[in-house]
VOGU-3710 file (C-alpha; in Angstrom, 3 decimals, decimal comma):
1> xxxxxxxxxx> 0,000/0,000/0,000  1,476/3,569/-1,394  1,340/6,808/0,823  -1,923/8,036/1,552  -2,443/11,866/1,795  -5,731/12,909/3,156  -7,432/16,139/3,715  -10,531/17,307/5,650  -12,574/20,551/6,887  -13,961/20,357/10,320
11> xxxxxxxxxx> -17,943/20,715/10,575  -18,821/22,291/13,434  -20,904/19,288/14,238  -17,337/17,409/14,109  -15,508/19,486/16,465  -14,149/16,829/19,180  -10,511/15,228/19,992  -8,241/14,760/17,429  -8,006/10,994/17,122  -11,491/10,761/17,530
21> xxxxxxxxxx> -12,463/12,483/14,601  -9,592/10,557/12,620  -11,288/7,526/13,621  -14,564/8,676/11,969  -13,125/9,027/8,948  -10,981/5,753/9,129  -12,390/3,010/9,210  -9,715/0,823/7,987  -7,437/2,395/10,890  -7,213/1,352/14,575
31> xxxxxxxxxx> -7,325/4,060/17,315  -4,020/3,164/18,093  -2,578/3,213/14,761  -4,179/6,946/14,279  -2,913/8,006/17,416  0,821/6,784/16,950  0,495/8,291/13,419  -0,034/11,516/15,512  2,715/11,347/17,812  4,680/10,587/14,996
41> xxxxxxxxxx> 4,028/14,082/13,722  1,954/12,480/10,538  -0,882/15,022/10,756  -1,692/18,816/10,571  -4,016/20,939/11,974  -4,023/23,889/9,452  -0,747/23,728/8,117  0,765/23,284/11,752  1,842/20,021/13,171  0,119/18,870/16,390
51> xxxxxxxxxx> 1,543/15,332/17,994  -1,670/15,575/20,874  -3,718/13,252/20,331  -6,265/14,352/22,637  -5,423/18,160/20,798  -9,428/19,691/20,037  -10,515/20,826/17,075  -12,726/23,278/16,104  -15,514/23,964/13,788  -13,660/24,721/9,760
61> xxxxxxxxxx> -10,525/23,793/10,882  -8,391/21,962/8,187  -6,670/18,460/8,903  -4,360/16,950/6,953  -2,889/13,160/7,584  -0,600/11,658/6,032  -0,635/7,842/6,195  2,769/6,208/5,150  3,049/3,120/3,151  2,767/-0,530/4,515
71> xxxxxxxxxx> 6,566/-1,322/6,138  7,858/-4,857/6,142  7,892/-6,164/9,317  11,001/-7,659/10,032  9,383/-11,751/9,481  11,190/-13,342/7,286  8,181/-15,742/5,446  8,853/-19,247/4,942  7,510/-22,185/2,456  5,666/-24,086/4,886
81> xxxxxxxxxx> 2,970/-25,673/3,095  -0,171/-24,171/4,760  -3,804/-26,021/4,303  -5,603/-23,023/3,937  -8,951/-23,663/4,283  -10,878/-20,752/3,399  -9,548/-17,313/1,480  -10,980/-14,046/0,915  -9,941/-10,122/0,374  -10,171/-9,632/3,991
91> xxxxxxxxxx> -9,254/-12,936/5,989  -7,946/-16,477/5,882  -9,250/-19,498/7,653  -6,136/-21,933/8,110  -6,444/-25,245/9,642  -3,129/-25,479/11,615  -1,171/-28,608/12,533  0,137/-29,288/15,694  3,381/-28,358/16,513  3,295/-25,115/14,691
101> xxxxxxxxxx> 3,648/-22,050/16,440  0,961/-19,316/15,729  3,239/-16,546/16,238  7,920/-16,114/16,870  8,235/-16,054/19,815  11,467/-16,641/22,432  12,564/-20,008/21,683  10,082/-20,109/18,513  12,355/-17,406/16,008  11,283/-19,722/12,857
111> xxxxxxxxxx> 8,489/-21,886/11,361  5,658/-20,058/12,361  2,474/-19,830/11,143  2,535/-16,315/10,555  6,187/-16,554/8,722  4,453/-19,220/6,491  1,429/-17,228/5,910  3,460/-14,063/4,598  4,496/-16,268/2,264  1,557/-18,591/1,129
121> xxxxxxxxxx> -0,679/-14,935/1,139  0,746/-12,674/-1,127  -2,045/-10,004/-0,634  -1,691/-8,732/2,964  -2,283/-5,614/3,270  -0,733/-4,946/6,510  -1,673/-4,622/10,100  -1,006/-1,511/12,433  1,280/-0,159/9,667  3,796/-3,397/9,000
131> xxxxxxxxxx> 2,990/-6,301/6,440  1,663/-9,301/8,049  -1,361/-11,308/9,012  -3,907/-10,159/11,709  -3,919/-12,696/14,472  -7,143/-12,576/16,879  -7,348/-15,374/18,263  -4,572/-18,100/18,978  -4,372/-21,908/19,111  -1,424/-23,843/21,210
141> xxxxxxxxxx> 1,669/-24,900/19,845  0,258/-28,731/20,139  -3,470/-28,139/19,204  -4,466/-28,375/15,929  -7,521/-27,378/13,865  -8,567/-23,530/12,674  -7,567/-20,462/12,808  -8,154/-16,708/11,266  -6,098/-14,454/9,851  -6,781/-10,921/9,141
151> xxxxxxxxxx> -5,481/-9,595/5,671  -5,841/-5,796/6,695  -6,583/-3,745/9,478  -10,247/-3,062/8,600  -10,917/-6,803/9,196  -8,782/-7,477/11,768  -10,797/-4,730/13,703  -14,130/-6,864/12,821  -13,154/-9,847/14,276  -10,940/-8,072/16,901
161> xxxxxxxxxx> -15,074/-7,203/17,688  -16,570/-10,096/17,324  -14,084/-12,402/19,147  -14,869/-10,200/21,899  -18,578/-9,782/21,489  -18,387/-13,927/21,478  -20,023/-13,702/18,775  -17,680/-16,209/16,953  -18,377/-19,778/18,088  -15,739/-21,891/18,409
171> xxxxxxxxxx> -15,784/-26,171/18,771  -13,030/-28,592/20,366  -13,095/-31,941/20,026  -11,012/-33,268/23,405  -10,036/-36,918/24,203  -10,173/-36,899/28,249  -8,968/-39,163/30,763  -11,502/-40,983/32,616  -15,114/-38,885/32,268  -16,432/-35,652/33,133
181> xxxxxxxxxx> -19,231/-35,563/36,299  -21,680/-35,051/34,105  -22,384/-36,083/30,479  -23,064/-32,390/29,201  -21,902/-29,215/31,537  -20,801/-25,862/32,129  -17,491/-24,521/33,602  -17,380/-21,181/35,059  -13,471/-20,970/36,730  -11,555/-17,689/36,939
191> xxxxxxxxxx> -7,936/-17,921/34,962  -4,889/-16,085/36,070  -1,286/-16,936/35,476  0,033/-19,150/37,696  2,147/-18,069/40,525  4,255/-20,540/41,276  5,163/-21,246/37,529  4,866/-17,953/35,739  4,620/-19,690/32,012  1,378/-21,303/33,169
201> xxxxxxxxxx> -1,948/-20,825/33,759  -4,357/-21,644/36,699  -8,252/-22,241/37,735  -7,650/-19,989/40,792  -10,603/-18,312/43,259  -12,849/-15,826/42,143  -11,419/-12,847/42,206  -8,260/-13,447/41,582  -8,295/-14,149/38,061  -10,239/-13,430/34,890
211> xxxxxxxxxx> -13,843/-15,122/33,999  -13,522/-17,995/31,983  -16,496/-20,130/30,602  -16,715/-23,461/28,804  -19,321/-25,902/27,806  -19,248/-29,178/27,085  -21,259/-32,355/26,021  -20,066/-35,887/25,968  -19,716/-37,739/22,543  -18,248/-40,850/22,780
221> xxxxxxxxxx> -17,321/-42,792/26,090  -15,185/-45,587/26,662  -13,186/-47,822/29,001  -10,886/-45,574/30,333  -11,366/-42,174/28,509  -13,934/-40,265/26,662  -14,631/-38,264/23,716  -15,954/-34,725/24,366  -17,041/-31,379/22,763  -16,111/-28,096/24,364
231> xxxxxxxxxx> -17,611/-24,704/23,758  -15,600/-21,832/24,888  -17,585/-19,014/25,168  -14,488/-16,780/26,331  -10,858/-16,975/25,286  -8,384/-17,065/28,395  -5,018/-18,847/27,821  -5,374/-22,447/27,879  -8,764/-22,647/28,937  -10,288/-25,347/28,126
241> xxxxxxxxxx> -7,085/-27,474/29,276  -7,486/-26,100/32,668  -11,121/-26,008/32,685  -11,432/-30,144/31,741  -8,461/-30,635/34,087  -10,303/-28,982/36,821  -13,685/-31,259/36,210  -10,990/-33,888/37,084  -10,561/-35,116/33,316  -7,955/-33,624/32,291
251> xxxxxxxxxx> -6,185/-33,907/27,965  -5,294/-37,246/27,335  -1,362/-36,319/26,073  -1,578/-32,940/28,355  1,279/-33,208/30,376  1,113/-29,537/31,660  -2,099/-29,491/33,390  -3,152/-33,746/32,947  -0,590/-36,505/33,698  2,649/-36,509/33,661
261> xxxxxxxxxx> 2,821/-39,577/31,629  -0,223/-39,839/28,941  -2,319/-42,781/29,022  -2,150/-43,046/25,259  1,389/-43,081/23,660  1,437/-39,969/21,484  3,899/-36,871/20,608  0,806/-34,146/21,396  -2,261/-33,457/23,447  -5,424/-34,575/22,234
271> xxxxxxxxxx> -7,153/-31,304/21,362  -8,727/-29,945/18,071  -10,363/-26,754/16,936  -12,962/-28,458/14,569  -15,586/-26,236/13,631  -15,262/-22,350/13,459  -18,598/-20,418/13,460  -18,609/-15,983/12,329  -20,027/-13,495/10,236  -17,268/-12,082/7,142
281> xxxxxxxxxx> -16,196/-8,365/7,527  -19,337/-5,790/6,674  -21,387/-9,311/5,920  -24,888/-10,597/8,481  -24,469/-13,713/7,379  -22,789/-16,677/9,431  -20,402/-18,433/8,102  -19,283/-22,479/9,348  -15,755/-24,131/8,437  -15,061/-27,721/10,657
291> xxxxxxxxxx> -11,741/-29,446/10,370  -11,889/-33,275/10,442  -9,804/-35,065/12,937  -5,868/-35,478/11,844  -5,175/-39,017/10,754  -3,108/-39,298/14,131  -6,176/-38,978/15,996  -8,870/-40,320/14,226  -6,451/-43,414/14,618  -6,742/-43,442/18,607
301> xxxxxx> -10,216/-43,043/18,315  -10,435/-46,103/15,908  -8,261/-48,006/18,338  -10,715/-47,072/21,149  -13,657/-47,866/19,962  -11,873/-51,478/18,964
//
């Protein structure tokens, strides 16, 4: 995206902060985008430069901002053969594997799926000012099953707003150890970050944590484990390990928050984002992607039910 230069007269009607009335007139801008564009002396308030963002304008005052081009971010992308499920202007629905990283992190520099994405989606328009995807939601490093990627900063605000509306729906499919207490059920457990370990989570009292709610429903039950369904209907860190772990049936494969030795010899925790439920950017219409099982764990289920 090339420099963009715009100009505007105040209407009385108008008059109000700064970034405020910038954020009228952009809708493909964040707040804080506009305001660090501010700061960073990118706008005019006739003909003089004002950095205060909370600066108040005045009826038939002219503004000027100038919007820089899209910078590169710094991400190298990578060839990491992405199944992308889903692809429009605006976002991408990816179904992730597990052991991909969503975003580089300390100890995670390469092979993430953001550096693949800038290079399997040649179209980003940027987010925030810098070339690369939108993430607004994330899935751990071991959990596999879909994700969505904002292509510009217009839809990354729209889901930024639905994700936190909960008006996106999201499905698990979970392979516990032993069974829940009850066949279908709802978790309400505050989430904070573990003291005692500080790159954990925890269920801890309420009020010490945020709110955290999931359901659940029981599909499939058998000798020693069983197959269930979680709804989150918020997004803390790790939820719904900690919130099945806390019902006492904790990830078959979670050695975190489950045992310390899973009950089923695998490389990963049994947990999948399978279905993804949201309306598209500017659209009333919901949209539904699912994710089948990867062959890995359809196989244990096979096994299972054997």
């Amino acid at each position: 995206m090339s420099e963009t230069l715009r100009n505007f007269i105040v209407r009385p009607a108008e008059a109000d902060r700064l970034d405020k009335f910038l954020v009228s007139h952009f809708t493909d801008q964040s707040r804080s985008r506009i305001q660090d564009l501010i700061k960073q002396g990118c706008v005019l308030v006739n003909d003089q430069e004002v950095t205060k963002t909370g600066y108040q304008l005045e009826g038939g005052v002219h503004v000027t901002i100038k919007i820089p081009e899209v910078k590169p971010s710094g991400l190298i992308p990578e060839n990491i053969p992405l199944d992308i499920v889903f692809e429009n202007d605006d976002l991408a629905v990816i179904n992730k594997p597990a052991g991909m990283v969503v975003h580089p992190a300390a100890g995670h520099a390469t092979g993430t799926l953001v550096q693949a994405a800038l290079a399997a989606i040649p179209d980003l328009q940027g987010i925030n000012g810098e070339e690369r995807p939108g993430v607004v939601h994330r899935l751990d490093k071991q959990t596999s099953g879909l994700i969505i990627l904002a292509k510009n900063e217009q839809a990354h605000r729209w889901l930024q707003d639905q994700f936190r509306l909960r008006k996106v729906k999201k499905v698990y499919l979970a392979l516990v150890d032993g069974r829940p207490p009850t066949p279908t059920g709802r978790v309400e457990a505050e989430i904070a970050r573990d003291p005692a370990h500080r790159k954990q989570m925890a269920v801890v009292s309420n009020g010490r944590g945020r709110p955290a709610t999931t359901e659940y429903n029981t599909l499939e039950q058998y000798d020693a484990h069983t197959l269930i369904e979680a709804h989150p209907l918020t997004g803390r860190t790790h939820q719904i390990r900690l919130h099945l772990a806390f019902l006492g049936c904790p990830i078959v494969g979670d050695t975190v928050y489950g045992k310390k030795r899973s009950t089923i010899e695998m490389d990963r925790h049994f947990l999948h984002a399978a279905k993804l439920s949201f309306v598209f950017p500017g659209e009333k219409e919901v949209h539904t992607f699912e994710a089948p099982l990867p062959p890995e764990l359809e196989e244990i289920l096979t096994n299972l039910r054997r």
